[in-house]
C-alpha positions as CSV (number, residue, x, y, z in Angstrom):
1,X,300.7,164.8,39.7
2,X,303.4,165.0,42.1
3,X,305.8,162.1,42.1
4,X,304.5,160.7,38.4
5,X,306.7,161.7,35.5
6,X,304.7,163.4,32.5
7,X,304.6,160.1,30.7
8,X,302.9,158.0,33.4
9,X,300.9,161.4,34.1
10,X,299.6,160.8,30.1
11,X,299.5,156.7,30.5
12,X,297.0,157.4,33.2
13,X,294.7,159.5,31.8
14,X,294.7,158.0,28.1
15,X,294.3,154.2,29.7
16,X,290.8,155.5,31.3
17,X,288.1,155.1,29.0
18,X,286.1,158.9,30.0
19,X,289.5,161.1,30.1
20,X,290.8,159.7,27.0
21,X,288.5,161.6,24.4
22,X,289.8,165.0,26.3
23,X,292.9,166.2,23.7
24,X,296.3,166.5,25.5
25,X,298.8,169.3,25.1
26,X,302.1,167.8,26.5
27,X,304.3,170.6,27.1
28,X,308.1,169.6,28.4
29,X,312.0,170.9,27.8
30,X,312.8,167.9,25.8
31,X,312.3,168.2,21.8
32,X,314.4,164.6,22.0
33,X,312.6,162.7,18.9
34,X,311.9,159.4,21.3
35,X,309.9,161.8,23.9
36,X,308.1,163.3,20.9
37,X,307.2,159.6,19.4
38,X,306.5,157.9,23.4
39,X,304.3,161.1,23.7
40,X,302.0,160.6,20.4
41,X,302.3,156.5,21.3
42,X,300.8,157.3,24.7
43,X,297.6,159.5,23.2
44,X,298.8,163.0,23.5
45,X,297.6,165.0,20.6
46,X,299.9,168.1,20.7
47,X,303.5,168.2,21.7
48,X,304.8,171.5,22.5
49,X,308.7,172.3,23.6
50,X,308.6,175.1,26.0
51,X,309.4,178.6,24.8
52,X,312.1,181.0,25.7
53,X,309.2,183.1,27.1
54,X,306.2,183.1,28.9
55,X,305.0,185.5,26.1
56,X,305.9,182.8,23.6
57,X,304.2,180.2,25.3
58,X,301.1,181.7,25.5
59,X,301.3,182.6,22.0
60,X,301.2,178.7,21.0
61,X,298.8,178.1,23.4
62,X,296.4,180.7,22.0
63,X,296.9,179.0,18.5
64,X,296.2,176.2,19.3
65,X,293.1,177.0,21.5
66,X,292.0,178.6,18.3
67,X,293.0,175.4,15.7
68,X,291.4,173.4,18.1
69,X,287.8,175.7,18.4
70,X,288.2,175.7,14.4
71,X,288.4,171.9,13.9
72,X,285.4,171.3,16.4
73,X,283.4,173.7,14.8
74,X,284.0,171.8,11.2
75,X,280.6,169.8,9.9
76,X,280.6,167.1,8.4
77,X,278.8,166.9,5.0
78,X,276.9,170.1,3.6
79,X,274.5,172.2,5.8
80,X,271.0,170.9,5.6
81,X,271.6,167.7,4.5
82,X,271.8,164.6,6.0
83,X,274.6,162.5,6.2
84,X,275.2,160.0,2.7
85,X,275.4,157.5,4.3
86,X,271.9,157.4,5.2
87,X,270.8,159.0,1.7
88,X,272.6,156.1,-0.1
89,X,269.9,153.7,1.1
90,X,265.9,153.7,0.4
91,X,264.3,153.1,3.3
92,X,261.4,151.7,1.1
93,X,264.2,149.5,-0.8
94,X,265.2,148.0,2.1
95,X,261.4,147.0,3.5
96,X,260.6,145.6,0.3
97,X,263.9,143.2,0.4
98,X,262.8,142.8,4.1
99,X,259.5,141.3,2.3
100,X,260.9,139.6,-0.7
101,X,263.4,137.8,1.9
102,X,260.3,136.9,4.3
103,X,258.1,135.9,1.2
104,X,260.4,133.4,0.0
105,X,261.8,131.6,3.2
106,X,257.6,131.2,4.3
107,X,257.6,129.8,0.1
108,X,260.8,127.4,0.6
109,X,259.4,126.1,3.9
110,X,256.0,125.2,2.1
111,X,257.5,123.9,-0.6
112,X,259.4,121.4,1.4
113,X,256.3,120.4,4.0
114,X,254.3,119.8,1.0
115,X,257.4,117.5,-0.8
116,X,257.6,115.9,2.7
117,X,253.7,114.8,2.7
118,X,253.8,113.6,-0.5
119,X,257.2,111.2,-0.6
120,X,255.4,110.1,2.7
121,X,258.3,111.4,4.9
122,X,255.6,112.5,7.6
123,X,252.3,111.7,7.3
């Protein structure tokens, strides 16, 4: 972006909330360890110092096109499974608490209607 400096460039786009899940390579001339920590504060995800060569930065970048198709490719859990943390939990466990829960509130609220009527506290 003409006139922004690659900082405010990366400010921009992580403060939106759509462009900020797209991964940022920032690529600059500085390896100066403040850049390097403003540039990970700000969002980027990759900081790459510029090459000697145009060779050598298409080298880098081809690595880590290639980390990056790896990781997204990565499952979670095994194949065919579903994730734990909806195995951890019976779905006919949790109905029958739903119950139990429902069963005994209905029993408490009879219990104390029926204590009312008879200490004469309504009726």
């Amino acid at each position: 972006m003409p006139g922004m400096a690659g900082h405010e460039v990366l400010e921009r786009v992580k403060g939106d909330d759509e462009p900020r899940k797209i991964p940022v390579a920032v690529l600059t001339s500085s390896d100066r360890d403040e850049d390097v920590a403003r540039s990970y504060g700000l969002g980027g995800n990759h900081f790459i110092t510029k090459p000697e060569s145009p060779g050598e930065l298409e080298q880098r970048l081809r690595a880590l096109l290639k980390n990056l198709s790896e990781l997204s490719s990565i499952r979670r859990g095994s194949e065919g499974l579903p994730a734990t943390a909806v195995t951890a939990v019976d779905p006919d466990s949790v109905a029958f608490r739903a119950i139990v829960r429902w069963v005994a509130l209905t029993a408490i609220l009879v219990l104390l209607f029926v204590f009312a009527v008879l200490s004469g506290a309504i009726f």
